[in-house]
C-alpha positions in Angstrom: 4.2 35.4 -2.8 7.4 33.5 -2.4 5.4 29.8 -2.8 3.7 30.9 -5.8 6.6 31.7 -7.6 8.4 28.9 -6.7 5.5 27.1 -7.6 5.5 28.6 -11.2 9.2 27.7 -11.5 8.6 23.8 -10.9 5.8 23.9 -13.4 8.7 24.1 -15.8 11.1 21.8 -14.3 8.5 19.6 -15.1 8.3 20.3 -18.6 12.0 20.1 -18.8 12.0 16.5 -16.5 9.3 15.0 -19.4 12.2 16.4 -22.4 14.7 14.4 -20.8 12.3 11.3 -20.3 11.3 11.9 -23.8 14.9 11.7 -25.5 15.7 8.6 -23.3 12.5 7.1 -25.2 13.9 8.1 -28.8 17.2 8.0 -28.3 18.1 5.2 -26.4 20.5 6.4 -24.2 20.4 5.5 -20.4 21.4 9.2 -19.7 19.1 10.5 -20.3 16.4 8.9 -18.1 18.8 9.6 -15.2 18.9 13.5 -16.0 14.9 13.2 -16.3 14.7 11.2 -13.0 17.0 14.0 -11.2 15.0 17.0 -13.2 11.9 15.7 -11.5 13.3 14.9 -7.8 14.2 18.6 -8.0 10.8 19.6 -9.0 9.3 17.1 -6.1 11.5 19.2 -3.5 10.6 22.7 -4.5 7.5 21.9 -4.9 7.5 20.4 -1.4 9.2 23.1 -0.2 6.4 25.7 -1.4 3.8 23.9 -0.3 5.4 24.3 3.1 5.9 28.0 2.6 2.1 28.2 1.9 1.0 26.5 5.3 3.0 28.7 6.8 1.7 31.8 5.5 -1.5 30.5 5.6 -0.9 30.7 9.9 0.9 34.4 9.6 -2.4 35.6 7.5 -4.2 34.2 10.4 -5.8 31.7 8.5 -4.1 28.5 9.4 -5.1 26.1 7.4 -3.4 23.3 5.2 -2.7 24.6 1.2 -5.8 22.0 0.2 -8.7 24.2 0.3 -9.2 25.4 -3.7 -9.0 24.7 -7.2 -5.1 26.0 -7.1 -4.2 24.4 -4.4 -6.0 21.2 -4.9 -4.2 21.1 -8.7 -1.1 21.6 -7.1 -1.1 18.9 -4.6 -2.4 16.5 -7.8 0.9 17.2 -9.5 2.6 16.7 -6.3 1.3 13.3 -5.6 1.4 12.0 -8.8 5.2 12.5 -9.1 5.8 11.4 -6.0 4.2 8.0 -6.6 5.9 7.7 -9.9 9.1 8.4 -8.0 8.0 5.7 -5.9 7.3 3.4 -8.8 10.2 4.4 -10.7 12.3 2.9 -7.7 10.8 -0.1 -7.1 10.9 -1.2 -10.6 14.0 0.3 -12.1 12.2 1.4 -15.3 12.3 5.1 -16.5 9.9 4.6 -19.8 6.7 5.2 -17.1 8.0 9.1 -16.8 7.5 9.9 -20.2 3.6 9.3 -19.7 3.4 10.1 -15.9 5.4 13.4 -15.6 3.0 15.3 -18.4 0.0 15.6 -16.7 2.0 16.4 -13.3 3.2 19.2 -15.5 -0.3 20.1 -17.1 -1.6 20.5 -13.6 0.8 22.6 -12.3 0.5 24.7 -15.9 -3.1 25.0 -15.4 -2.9 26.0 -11.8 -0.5 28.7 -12.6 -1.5 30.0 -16.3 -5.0 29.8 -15.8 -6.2 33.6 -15.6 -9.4 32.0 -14.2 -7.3 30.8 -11.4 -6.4 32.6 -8.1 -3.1 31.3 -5.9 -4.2 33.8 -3.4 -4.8 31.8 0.1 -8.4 32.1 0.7 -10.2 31.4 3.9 -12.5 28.1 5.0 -16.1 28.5 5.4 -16.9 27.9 9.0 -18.4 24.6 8.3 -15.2 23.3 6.5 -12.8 23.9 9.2 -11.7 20.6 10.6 -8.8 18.3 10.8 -11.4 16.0 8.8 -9.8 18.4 5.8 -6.0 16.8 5.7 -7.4 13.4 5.9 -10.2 13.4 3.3 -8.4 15.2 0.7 -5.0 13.8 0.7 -6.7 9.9 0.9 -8.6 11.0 -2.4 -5.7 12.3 -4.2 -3.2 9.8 -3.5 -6.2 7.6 -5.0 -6.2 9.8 -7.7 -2.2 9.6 -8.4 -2.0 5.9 -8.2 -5.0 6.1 -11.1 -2.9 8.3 -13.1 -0.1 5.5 -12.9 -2.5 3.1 -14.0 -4.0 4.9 -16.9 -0.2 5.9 -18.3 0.3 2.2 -17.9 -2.4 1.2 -19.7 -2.0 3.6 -22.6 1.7 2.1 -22.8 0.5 -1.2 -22.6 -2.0 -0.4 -25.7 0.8 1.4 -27.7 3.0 -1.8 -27.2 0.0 -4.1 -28.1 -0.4 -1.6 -31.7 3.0 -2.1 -32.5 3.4 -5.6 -31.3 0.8 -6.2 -34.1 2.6 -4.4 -36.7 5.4 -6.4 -35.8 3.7 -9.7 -36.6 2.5 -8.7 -39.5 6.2 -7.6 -41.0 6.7 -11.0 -40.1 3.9 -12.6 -42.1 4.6 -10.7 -44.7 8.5 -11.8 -44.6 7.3 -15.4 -44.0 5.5 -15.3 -47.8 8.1 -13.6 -49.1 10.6 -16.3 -48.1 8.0 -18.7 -49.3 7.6 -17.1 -52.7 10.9 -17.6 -53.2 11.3 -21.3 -52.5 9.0 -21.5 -54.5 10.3 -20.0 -57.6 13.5 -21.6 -57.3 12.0 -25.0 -57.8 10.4 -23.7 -61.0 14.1 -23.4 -62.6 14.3 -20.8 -65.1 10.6 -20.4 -66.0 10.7 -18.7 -62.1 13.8 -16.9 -63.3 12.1 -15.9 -66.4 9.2 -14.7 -64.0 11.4 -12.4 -61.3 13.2 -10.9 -64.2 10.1 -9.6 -65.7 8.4 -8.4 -62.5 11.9 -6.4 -61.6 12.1 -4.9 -65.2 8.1 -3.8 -64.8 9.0 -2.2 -61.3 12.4 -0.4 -62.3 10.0 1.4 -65.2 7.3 1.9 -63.3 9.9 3.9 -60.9 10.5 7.3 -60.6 14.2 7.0 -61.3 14.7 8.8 -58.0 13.2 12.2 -58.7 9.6 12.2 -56.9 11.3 11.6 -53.5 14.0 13.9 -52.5 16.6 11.8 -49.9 16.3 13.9 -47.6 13.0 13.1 -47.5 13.7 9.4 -47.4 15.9 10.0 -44.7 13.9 11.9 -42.8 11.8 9.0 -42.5 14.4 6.6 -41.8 15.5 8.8 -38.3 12.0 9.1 -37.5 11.1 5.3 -38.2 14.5 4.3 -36.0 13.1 6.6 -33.4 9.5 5.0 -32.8 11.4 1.6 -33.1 13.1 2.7 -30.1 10.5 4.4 -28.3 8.6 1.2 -28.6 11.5 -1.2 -27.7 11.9 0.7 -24.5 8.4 0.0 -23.4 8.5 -2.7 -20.2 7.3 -5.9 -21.5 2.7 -6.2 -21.4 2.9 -8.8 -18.2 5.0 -6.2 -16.7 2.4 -3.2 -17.3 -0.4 -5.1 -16.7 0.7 -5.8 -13.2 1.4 -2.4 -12.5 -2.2 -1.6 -14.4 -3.5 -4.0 -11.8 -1.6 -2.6 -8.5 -2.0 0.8 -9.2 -5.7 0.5 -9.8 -5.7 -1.1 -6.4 -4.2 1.0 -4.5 -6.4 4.1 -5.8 -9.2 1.9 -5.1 -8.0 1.5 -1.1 -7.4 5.0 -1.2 -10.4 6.1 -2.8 -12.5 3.9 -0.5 -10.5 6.1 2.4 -11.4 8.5 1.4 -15.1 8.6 0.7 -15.5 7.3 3.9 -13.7 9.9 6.0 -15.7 12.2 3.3 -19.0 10.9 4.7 -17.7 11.7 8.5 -16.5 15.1 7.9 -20.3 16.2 6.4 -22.0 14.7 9.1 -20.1 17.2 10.9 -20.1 19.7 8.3 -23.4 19.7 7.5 -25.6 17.1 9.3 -25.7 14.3 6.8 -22.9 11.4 5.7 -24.4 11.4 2.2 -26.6 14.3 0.2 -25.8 13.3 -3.4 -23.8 16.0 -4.5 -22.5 15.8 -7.9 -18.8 15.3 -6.5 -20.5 12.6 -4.3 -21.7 10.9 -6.5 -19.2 10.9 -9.3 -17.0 9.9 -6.8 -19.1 6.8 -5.9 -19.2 6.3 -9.9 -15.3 6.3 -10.0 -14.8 3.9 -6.8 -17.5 1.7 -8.9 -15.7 1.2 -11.8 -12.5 0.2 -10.7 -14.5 -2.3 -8.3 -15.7 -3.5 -12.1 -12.2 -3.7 -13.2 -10.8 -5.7 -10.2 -13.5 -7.8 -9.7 -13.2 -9.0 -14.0 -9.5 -9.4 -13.3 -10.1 -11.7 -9.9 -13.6 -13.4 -11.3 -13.1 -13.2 -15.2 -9.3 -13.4 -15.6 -9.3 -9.8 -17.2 -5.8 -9.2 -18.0 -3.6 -7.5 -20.9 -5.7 -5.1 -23.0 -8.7 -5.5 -21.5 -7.5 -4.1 -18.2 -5.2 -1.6 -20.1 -8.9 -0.2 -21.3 -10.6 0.0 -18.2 -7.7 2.1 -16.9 -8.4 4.7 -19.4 -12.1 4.6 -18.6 -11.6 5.2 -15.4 -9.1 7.9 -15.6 -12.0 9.6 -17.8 -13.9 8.9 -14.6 -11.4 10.7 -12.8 -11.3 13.7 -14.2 -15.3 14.1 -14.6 -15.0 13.8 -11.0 -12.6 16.3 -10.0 -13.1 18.7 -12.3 -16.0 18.0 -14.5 -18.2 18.7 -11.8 -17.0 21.9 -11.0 -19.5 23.3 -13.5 -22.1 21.6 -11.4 -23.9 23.8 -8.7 -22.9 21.7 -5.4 -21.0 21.8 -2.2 -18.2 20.5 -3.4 -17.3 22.6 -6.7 -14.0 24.4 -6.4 -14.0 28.2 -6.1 -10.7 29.8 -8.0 
């Protein structure tokens, strides 16, 4: 079908808009980002544009439903909102480093829904019980929830790189500070300190290898790759700016989340009789919305900020995933069929 190779095509624009994102990081050069951000707004559109295509086809099969109703589709959507909202945040605050981290799991979703061999992108039919409007609502509220936590967690996993090397950082510094000291110290001494440095540089130049263990290639080898991370780091937003985001991403999932659980717990009591049976997707889910209502509530009532919030975003990205697709080796109503 037409959507799905569309859909196979933007699983590598994907791939190509993270390369460009990538260089801006190591490179430094502004262009970069731009041809990333463009890369990706291409992908958004096809992709867009398939999904579309599938709704469509899903009405000429006879079927008529919206392209939300299995593992393929579901994965598919994922990648769709989550570069979309990074799109969105990428707008708003006029900083490109967040698509080096965002824009790779877009494109391991999109590779998994179309590589998979385990995975079918035929358009399958609803059960009876599952064919509602309830269906748009419920799903789409859950995974915009579940983009906004993948902004958060590629926040906080920036915000813990730049808090690693901010540390390594202070410690060049320390150790420049004593070096600095050291020699004060031996200038006052007069020539006994004289005496001394001469020494210790005549010990070193014997004990060194004259050049011959390390080839300069080598050396300078290590010299690109060391300006490189430099960079990379450098172009990380500042840690108030990432936690904020952390903090308003993690929101916003949380609202959305909360959305949809709730419209979740409507559309079974029409389904199936009951708003809540305890299904393993149920109750993960409930497990997720909890521990971001940890994390906002320590940031409100215990001033959580920095690293501490940077961590609970990973947590609860781990959350995430256990819920949506962790449980699908669970026996339940909710487990995906490929």
């Amino acid at each position: 079908m037409i959507d799905a190779k569309i859909l196979s095509v933007t699983t590598f624009v994907y791939f190509i808009a993270f390369a460009f994102y990538l260089l801006r990081m190591v490179s430094g050069r502004e262009g970069w980002g731009r041809l990333g951000s463009a890369t990706a707004l291409i992908g958004l559109f096809a992709q867009t544009a398939a999904l579309i295509l599938r709704w469509i086809a899903s009405y000429q099969m006879g079927i008529g439903h919206a392209p939300l109703s299995n593992l393929y589709e579901s994965l598919i959507f994922f990648a769709w909102s989550i570069v979309a909202l990074y799109l969105l945040v990428e707008r708003r605050t006029k900083n490109r480093s967040l698509g080096t981290f965002v824009v790779p799991i877009a494109f391991l979703c999109m590779a998994y829904a179309s590589l998979s061999p385990n995975i079918s992108s035929r358009i399958q039919p609803l059960i009876p019980a599952l064919q509602s409007n309830w269906l748009v609502s419920h799903v789409v509220t859950c995974f915009l929830g579940y983009a906004a936590f993948t902004v958060a967690f590629a926040a906080g996993l920036m915000l813990l790189l730049k808090d690693r090397a901010g540390d390594g950082g202070a410690a060049q510094k320390m150790a420049a500070r004593k070096e600095t000291a050291s020699g004060m110290m031996g200038a006052e001494t007069g020539e006994a300190g004289t005496a001394t440095a001469k020494q210790a540089a005549a010990t070193e130049k014997m004990k060194a290898p004259s050049g011959k263990g390390e080839p300069p290639s080598a050396l300078g080898g290590a010299t690109v790759l060391g300006g490189a991370m430099r960079r990379f780091v450098a172009l990380i937003p500042a840690a108030d700016a990432l936690d904020e985001l952390i903090y308003q991403s993690a929101a916003m999932g949380f609202v959305f989340l909360a959305i949809g659980i709730m419209t979740g717990s409507i559309w079974a009591h029409y389904a199936w009789g009951a708003y809540w049976s305890w299904d393993p997707k149920e109750t993960w889910s409930l497990i997720t919305w909890l521990v971001y209502a940890v994390m906002l509530h320590a940031r409100f009532v215990r001033g959580w900020r920095g690293k501490r919030m940077a961590v609970m975003a990973v947590i609860g990205f781990i959350s995430v995933l256990i819920t949506y697709l962790g449980v699908n080796y669970l026996p339940g109503l909710h487990s995906y069929q490929s």
